[in-house]
KERO-909259 format. One record per atom (N, C-alpha, C): residue in three letters; x, y, z. Coordinates in steps of 0.2 Angstrom, whole numbers, padded with zeros to 4 digits, always signed. Example, Ala and Ser with C-alpha at 12.3 -4.5 7.8 and 13.67 -1.06 7.14 Angstrom:
# KERO-909259
ala+0066-0028+0039/ala+0062-0022+0039/ala+0066-0016+0039/ser+0064-0011+0035/ser+0068-0005+0036/ser+0064+0000+0039/
END
This chain:
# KERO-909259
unk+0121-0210+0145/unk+0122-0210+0138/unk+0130-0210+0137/unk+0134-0216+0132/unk+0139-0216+0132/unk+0142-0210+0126/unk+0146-0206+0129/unk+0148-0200+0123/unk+0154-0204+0119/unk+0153-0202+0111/unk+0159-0201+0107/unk+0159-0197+0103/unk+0164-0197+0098/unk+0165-0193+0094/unk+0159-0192+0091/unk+0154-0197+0086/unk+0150-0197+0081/unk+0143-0197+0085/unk+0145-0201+0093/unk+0139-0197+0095/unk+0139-0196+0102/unk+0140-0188+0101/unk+0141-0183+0107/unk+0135-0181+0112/unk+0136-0181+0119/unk+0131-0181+0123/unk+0130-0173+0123/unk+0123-0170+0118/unk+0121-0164+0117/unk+0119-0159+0126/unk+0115-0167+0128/unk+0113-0164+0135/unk+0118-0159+0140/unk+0125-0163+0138/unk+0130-0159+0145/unk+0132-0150+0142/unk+0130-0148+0138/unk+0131-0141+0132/unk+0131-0137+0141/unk+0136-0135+0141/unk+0133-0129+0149/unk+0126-0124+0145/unk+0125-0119+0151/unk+0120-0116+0150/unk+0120-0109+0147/unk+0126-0107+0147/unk+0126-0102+0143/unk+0130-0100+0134/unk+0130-0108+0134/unk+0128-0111+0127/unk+0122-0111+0125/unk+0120-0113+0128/unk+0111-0116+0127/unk+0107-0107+0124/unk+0111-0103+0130/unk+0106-0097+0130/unk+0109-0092+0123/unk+0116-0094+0121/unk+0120-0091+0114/unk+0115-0093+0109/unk+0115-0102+0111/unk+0110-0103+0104/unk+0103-0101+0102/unk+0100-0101+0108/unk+0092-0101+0107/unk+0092-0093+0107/unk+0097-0085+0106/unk+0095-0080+0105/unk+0096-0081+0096/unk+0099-0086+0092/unk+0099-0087+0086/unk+0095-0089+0081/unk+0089-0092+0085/unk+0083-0096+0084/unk+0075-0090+0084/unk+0074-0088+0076/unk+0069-0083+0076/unk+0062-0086+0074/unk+0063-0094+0073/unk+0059-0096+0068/unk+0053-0098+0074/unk+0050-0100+0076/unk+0044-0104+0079/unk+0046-0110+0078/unk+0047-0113+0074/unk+0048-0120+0072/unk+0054-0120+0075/unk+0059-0116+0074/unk+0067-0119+0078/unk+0066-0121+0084/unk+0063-0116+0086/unk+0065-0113+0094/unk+0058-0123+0095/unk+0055-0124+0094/unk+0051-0130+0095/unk+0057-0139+0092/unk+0062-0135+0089/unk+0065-0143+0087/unk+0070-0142+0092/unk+0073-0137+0096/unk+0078-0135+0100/unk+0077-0139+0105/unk+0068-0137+0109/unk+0066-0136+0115/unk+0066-0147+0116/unk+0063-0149+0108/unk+0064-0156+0108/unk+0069-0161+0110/unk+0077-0159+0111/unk+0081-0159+0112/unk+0080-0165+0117/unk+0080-0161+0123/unk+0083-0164+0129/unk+0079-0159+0137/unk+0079-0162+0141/unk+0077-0157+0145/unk+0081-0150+0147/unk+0086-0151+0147/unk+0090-0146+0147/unk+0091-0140+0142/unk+0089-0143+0135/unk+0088-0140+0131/unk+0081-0135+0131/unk+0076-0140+0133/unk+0068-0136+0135/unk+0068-0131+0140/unk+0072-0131+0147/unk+0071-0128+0150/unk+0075-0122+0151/unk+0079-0121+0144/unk+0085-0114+0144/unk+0080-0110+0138/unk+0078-0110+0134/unk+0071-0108+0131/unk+0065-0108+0132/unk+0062-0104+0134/unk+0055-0104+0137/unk+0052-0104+0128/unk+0047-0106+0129/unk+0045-0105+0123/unk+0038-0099+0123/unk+0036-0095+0119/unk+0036-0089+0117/unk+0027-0090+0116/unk+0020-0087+0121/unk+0015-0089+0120/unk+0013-0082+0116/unk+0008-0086+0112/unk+0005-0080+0107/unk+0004-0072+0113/unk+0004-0068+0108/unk+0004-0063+0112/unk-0002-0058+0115/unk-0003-0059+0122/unk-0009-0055+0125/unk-0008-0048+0128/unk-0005-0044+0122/unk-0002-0037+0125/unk-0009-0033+0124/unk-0013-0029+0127/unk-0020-0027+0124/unk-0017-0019+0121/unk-0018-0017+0114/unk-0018-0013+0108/unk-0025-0009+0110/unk-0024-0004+0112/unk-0032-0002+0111/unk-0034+0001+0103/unk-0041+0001+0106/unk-0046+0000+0098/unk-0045+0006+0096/unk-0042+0008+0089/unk-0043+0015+0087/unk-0049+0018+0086/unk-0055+0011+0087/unk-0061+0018+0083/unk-0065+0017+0091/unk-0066+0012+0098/unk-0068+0012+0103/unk-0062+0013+0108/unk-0062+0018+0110/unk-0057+0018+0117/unk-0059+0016+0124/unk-0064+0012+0124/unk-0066+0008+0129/unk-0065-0001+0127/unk-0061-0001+0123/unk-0062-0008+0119/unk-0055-0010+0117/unk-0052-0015+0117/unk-0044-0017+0118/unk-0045-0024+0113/unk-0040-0024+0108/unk-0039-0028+0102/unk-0035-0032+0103/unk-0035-0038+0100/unk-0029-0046+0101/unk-0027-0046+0093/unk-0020-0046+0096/unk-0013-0047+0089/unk-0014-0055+0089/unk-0015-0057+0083/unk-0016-0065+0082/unk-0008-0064+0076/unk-0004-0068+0075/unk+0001-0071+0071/unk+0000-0079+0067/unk+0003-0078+0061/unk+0001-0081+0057/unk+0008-0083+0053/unk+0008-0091+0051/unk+0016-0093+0048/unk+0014-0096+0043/unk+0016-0096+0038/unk+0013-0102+0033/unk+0022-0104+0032/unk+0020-0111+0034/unk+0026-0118+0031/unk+0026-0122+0027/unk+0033-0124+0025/unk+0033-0127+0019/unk+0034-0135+0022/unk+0031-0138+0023/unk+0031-0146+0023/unk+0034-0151+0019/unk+0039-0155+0020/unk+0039-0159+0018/unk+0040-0166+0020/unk+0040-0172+0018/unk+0043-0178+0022/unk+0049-0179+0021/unk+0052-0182+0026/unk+0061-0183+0026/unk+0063-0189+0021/unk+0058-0196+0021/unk+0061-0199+0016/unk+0059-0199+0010/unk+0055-0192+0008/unk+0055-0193+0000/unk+0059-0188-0001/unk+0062-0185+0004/unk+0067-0180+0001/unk+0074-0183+0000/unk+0075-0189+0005/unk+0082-0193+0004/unk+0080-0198-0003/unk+0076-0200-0005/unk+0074-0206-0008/unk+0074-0203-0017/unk+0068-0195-0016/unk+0066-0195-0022/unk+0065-0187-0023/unk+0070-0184-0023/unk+0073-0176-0020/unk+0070-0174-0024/unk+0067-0174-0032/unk+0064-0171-0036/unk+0058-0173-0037/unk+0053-0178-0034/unk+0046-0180-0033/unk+0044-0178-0027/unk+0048-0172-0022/unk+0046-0173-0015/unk+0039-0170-0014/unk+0034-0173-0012/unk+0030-0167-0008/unk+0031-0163-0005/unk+0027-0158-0005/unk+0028-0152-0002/unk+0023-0149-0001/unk+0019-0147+0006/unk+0013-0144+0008/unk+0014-0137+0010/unk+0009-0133+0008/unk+0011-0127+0010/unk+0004-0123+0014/unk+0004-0124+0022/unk+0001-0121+0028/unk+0001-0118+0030/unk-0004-0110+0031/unk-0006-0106+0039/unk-0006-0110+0043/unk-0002-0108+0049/unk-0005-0111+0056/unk-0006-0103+0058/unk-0011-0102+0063/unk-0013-0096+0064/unk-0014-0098+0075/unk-0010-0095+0077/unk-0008-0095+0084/unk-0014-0091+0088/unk-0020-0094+0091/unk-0023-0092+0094/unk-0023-0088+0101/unk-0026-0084+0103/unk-0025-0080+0110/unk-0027-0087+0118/unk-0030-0094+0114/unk-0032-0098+0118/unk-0026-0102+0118/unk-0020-0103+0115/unk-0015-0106+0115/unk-0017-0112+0111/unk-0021-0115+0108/unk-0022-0118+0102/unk-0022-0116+0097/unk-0020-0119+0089/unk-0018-0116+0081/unk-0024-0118+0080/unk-0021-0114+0071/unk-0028-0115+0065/unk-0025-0117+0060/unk-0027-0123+0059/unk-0021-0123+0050/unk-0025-0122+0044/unk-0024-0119+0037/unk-0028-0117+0034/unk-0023-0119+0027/unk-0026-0121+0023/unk-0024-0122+0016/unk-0022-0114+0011/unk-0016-0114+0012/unk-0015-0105+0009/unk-0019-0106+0000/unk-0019-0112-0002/unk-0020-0113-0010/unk-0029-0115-0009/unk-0033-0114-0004/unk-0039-0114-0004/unk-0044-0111-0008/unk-0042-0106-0011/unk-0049-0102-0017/unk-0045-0108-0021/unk-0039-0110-0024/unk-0038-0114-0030/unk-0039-0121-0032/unk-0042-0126-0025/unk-0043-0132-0025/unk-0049-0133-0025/unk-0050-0140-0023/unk-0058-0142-0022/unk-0055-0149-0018/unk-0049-0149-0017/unk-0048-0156-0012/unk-0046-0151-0004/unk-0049-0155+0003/unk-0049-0154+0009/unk-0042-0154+0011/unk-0039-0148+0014/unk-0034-0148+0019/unk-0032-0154+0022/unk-0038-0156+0024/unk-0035-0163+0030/unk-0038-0169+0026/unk-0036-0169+0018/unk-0038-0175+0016/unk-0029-0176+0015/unk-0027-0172+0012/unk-0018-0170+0011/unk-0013-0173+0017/unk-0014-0169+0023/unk-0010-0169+0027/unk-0011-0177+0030/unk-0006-0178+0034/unk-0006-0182+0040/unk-0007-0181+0046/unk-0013-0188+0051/unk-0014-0187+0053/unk-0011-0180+0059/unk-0005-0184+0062/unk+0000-0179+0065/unk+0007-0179+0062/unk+0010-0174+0064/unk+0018-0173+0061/unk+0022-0174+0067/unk+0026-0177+0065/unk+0032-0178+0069/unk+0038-0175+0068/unk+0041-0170+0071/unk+0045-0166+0067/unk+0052-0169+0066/unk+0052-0176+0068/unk+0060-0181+0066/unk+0058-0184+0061/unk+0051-0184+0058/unk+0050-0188+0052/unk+0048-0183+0046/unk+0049-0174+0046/unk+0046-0170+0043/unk+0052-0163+0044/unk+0052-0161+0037/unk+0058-0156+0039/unk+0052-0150+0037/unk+0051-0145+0040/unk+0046-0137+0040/unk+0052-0134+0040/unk+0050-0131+0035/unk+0052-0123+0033/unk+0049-0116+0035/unk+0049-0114+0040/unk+0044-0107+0037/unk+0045-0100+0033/unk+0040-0101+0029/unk+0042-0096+0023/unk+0041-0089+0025/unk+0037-0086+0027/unk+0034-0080+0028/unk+0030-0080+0037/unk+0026-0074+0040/unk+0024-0072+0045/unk+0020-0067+0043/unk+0013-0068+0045/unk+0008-0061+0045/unk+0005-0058+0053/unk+0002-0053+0052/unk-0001-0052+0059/unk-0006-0049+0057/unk-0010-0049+0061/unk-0018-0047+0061/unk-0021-0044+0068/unk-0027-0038+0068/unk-0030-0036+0075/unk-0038-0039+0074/unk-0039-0043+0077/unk-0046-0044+0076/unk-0053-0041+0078/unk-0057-0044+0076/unk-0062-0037+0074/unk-0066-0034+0069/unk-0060-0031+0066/unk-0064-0025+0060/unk-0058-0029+0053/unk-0064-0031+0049/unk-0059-0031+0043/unk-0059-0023+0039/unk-0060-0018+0044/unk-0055-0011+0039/unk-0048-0010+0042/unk-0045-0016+0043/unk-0037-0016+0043/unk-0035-0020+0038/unk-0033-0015+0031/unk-0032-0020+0026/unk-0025-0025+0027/unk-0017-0021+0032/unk-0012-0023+0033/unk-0011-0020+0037/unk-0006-0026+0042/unk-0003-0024+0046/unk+0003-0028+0046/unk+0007-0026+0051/unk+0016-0025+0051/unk+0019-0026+0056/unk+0023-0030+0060/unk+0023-0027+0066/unk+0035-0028+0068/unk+0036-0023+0073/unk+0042-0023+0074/unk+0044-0023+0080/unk+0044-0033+0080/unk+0044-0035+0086/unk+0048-0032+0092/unk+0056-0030+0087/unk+0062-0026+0093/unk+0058-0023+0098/unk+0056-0018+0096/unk+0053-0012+0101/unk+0044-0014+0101/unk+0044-0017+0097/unk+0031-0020+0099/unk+0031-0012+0095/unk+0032-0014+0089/unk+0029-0006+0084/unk+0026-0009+0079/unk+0019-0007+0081/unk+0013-0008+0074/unk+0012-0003+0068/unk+0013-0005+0062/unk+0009-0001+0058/unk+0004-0003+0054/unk-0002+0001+0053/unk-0008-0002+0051/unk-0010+0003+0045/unk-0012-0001+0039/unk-0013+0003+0030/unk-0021+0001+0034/unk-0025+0006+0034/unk-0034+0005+0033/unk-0036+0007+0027/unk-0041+0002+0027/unk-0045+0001+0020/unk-0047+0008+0020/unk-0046+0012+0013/unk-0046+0019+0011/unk-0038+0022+0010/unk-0032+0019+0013/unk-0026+0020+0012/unk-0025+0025+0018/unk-0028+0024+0024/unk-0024+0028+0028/unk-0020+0025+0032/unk-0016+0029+0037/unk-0009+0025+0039/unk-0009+0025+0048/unk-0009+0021+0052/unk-0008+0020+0058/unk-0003+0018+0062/unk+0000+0020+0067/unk+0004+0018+0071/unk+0005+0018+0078/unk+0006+0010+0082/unk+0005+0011+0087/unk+0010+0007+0092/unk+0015+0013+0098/unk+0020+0009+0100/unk+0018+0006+0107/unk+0022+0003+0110/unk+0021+0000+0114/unk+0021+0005+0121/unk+0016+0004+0125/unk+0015+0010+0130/unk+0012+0016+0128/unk+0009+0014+0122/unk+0005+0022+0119/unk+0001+0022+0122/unk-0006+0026+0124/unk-0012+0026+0125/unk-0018+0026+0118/unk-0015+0028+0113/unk-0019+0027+0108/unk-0014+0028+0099/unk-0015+0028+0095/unk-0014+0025+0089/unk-0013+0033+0087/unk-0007+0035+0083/unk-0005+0039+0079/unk-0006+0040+0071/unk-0008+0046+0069/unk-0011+0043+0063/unk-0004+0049+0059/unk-0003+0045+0051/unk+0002+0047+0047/unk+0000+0052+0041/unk+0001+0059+0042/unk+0000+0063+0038/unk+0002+0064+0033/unk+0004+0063+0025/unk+0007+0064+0018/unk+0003+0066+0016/unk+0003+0072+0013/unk-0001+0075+0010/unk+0002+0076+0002/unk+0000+0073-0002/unk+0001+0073-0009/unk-0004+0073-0012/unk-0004+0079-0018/unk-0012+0079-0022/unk-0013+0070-0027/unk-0017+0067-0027/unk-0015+0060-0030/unk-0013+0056-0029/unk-0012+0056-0021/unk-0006+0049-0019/unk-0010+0045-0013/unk-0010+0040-0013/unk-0014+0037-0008/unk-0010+0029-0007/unk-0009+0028-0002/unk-0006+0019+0001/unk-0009+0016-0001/unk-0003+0011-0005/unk-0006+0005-0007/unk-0003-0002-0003/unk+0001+0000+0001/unk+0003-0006+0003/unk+0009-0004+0010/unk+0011-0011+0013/unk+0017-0008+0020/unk+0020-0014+0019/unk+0027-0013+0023/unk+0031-0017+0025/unk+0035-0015+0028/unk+0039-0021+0037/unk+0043-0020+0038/unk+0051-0023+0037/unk+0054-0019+0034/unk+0061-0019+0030/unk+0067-0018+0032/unk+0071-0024+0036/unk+0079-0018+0036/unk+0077-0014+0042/unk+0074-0015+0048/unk+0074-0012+0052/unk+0069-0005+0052/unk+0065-0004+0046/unk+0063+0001+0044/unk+0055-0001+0041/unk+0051+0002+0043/unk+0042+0003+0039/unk+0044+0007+0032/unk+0041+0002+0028/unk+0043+0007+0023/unk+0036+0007+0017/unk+0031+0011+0014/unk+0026+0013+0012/unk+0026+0013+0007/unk+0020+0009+0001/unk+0022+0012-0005/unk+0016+0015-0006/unk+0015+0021-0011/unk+0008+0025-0014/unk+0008+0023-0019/unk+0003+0027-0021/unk+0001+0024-0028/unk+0006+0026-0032/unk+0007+0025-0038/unk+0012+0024-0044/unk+0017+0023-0043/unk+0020+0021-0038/unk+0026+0018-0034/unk+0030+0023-0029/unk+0028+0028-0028/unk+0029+0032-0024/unk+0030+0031-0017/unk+0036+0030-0014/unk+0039+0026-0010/unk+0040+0029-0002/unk+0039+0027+0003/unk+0043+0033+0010/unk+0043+0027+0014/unk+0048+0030+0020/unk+0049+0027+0027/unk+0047+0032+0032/unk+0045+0027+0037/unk+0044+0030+0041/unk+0048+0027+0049/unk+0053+0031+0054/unk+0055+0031+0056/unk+0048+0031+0064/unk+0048+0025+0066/unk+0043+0022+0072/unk+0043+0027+0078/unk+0052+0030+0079/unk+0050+0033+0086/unk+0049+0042+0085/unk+0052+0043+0078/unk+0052+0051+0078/unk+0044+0051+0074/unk+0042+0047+0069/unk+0039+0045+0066/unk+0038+0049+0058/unk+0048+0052+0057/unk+0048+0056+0053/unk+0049+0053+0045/unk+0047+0057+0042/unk+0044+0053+0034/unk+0051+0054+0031/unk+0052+0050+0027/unk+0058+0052+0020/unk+0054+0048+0012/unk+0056+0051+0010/unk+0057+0047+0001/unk+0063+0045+0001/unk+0060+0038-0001/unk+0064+0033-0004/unk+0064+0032-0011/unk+0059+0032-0013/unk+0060+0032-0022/unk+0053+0036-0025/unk+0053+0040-0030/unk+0050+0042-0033/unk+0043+0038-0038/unk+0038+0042-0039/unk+0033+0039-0041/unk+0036+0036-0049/unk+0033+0029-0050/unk+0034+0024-0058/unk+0029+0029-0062/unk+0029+0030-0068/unk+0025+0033-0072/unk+0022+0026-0076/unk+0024+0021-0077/unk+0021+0017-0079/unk+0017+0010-0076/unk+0018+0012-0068/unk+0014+0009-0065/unk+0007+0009-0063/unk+0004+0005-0068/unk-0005+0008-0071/unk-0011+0001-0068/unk-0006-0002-0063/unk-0009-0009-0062/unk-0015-0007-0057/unk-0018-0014-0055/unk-0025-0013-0054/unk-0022-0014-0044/unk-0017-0018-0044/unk-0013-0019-0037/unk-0008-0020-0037/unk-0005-0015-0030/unk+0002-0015-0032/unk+0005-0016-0024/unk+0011-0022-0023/unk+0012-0024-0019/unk+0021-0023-0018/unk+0020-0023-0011/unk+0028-0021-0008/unk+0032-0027-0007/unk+0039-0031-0008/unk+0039-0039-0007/unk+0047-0038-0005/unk+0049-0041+0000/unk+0054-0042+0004/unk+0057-0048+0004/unk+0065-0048+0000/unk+0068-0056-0001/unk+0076-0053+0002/unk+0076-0058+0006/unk+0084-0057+0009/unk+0084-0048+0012/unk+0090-0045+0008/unk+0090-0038+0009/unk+0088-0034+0004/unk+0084-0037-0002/unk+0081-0034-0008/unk+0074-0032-0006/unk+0072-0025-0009/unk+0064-0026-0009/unk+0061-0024-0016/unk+0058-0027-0018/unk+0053-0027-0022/unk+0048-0026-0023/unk+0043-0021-0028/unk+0039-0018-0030/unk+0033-0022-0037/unk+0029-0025-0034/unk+0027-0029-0039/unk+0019-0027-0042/unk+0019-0024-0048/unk+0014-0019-0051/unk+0009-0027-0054/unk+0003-0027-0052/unk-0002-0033-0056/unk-0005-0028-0059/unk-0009-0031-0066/unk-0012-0030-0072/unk-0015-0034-0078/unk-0020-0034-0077/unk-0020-0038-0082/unk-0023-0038-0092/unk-0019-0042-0095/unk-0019-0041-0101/unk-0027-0039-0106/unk-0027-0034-0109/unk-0036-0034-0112/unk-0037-0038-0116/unk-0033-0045-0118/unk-0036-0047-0124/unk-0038-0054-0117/unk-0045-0055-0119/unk-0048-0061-0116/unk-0049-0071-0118/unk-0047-0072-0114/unk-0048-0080-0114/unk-0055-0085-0114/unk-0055-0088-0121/unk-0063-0091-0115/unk-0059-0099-0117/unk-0061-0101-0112/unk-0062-0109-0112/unk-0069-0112-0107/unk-0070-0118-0112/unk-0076-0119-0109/unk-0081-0114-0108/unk-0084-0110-0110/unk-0089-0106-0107/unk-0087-0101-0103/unk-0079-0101-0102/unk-0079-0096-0096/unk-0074-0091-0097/unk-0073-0085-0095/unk-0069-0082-0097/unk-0064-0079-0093/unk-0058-0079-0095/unk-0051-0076-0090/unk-0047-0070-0094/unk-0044-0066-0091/unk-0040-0062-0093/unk-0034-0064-0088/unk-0028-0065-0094/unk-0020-0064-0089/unk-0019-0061-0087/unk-0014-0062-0083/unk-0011-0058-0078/unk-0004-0057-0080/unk-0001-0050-0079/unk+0006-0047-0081/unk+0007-0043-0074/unk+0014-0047-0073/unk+0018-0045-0067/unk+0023-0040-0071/unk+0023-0034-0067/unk+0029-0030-0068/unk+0033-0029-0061/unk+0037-0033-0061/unk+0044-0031-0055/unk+0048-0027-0055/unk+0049-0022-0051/unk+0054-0019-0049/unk+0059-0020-0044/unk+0063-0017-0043/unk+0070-0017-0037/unk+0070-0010-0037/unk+0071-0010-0030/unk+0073-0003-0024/unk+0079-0002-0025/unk+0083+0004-0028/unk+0090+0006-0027/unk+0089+0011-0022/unk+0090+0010-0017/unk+0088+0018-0011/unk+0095+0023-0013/unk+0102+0020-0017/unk+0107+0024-0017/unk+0105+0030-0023/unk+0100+0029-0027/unk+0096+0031-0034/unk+0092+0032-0032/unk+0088+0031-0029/unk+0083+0034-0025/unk+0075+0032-0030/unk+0076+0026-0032/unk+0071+0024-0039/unk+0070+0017-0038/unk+0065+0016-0042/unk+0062+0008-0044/unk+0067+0006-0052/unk+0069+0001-0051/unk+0073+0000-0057/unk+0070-0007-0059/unk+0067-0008-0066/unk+0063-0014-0068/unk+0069-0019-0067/unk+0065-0026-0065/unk+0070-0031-0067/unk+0068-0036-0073/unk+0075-0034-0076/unk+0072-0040-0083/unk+0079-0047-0084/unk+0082-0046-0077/unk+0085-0054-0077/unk+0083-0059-0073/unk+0080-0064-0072/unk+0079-0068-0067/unk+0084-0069-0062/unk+0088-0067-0063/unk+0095-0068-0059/unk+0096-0064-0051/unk+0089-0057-0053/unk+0089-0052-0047/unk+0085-0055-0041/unk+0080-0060-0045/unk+0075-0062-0040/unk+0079-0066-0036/unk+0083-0070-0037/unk+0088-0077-0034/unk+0083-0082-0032/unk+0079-0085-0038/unk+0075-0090-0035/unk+0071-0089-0031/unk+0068-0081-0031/unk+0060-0081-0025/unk+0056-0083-0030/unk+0050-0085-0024/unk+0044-0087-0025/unk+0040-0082-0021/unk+0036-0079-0023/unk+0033-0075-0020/unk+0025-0077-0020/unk+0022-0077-0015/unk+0014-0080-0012/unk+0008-0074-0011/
END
């Protein structure tokens, strides 16, 4: 290949370049458009297979459970975003990475359509003709759907798991069995988990807030319970270095159309001041910074 200025031979990159850039690369999709490159470039990042680390069962100790991960992307086509920036499509997929090394792709807007996943997509993607975003990453133990969430903190392989009922589990890597999280509050039960900032952080019911430190697995409060959070679901949400408290409810007055009837739905948001040590409502759109939240 003739190198110049405009077009530079990427291939001759020594190799401890190669290895600076791919420890910058977190996404799935990057480390996959890197690996595209050049041979040089595939061969200095291995690429990462789903993970077959065996979790033993917390309710059979003779029985070992698979972490499955889960990315939902944002798809688009490259020339309708040079062409027609405000008409672009844009598809929004689970791909769900199998313990067999083949995915699952799954329409996240499924309860809401009636048209087929793969009547939408193309047949294959090319990733020089498609730009992928990924928005978010879940994880899952398969088995028992009495794991309502789970979380996990790749640094160190620290799981945290909310069971259906609001109890709380944790499991690190090299344990023999799964630790369970004591808080005892008259009234207070978990509603939800996230990992934040380096930190698992809990909410209970009326917003009543804790972290929990993974190796000591010592508790703090972080905010204080909302008196007016009376919703029916109440979720933890994580944007940049913001987190958010998002109370659902819905309004008593009822809708009917056509024969059917709906009641809305009222979001109440909040923002985490850990310095305050409180949930602090937001009522400018300016805090959100253009999230969307799924």
């Amino acid at each position: 290949m003739k190198t110049t200025i405009n077009n530079p031979d990427w291939s001759t990159l020594p190799d401890h370049l190669l290895a600076m850039i791919g420890k910058l690369l977190h996404a799935r999709v990057e480390a996959l458009r890197f690996r595209a490159v050049c041979h040089s470039f595939r061969t200095s990042l291995p690429l990462l297979q789903p993970s077959t680390l065996n979790i033993p069962d917390p309710f059979d100790s003779n029985n070992q459970l698979s972490l499955t991960r889960s990315t939902v992307y944002a798809i688009e086509p490259l020339h309708e975003i040079s062409s027609t920036p405000l008409e672009t499509s844009t598809w929004f997929v689970k791909v769900s990475e199998l313990s067999s090394g083949s995915v699952r792709v799954e329409d996240i807007f499924y309860r809401f359509t009636d048209q087929n996943l793969s009547e939408m997509l193309p047949k294959s993607l090319n990733l020089l003709d498609y730009r992928l975003k990924e928005i978010t990453t879940a994880y899952g133990l398969l088995q028992y759907p009495i794991f309502q969430k789970i979380v996990v903190s790749l640094d160190e392989f620290e799981i945290m798991t909310l069971f259906s009922g609001g109890k709380l589990g944790v499991y690190r890597k090299g344990d023999e069995e799964w630790t369970y999280i004591d808080f005892s509050v008259d009234g207070i039960f978990f509603e939800d988990i996230v990992y934040h900032m380096e930190k698992f952080y809990v909410l209970g019911s009326k917003g009543l807030t804790i972290t929990v430190d993974s190796k000591s697995l010592d508790i703090s409060q972080v905010a204080a319970p909302v008196p007016t959070a009376n919703g029916f679901n109440k979720y933890l949400i994580k944007s940049l270095e913001d987190l958010f408290f998002v109370d659902k409810s819905e309004f008593d007055n009822c809708l009917e159309k056509g024969g059917s009837k709906s009641y809305p739905i009222h979001l109440n948001v909040l923002k985490l001041d850990e310095e305050k040590r409180e949930w602090i409502r937001v009522t400018n759109s300016l805090d959100l910074k253009d999230s969307v939240v799924l």
